[in-house]
N, C-alpha and C positions, 0 to 999 in steps of 0.2 A: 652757143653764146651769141650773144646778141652786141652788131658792131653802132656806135654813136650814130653814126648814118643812120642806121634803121630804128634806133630811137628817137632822132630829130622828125624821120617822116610820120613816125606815128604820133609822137605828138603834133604835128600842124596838123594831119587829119582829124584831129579832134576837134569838136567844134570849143568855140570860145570856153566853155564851163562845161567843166567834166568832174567828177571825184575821181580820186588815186586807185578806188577799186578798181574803177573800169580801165584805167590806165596800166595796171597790174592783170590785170584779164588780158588784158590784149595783149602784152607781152610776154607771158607767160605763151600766151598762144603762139606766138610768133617765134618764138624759142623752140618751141616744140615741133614748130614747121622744120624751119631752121637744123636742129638733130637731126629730123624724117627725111631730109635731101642730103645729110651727112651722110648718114650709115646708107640710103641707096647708093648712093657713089662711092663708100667702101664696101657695096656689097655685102652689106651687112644685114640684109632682111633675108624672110625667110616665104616659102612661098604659101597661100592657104590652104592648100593639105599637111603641109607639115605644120603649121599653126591647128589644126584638127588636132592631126595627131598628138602634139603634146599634150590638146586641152586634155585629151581621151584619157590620157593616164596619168593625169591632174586630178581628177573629178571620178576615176576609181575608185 
């Protein structure tokens, strides 16, 4: 989730004239940061041999 603060800063780093896409782009990104430093701080990833291994018996 993404707090107003970090909405307000992304919008002033925009420059004066932007579209919504790119403003949806960058949030969406920023969200996705945001989850990626959640779940490492609950320990919630996995490490890349175990990310092998599941693709391995995925793609059997």
């Amino acid at each position: 989730m993404i707090t107003k603060t970090k909405l307000k800063e992304q919008i002033d780093s925009f420059p004066e004239q932007f579209s919504i896409d790119e403003l949806i782009e960058r949030l969406i990104l920023i969200e996705k940061i945001e989850i990626g430093k959640m779940q490492f701080e609950n320990n919630q990833i996995i490490s890349e041999s175990e990310l092998d291994k599941e693709l391995d018996t995925l793609f059997k």
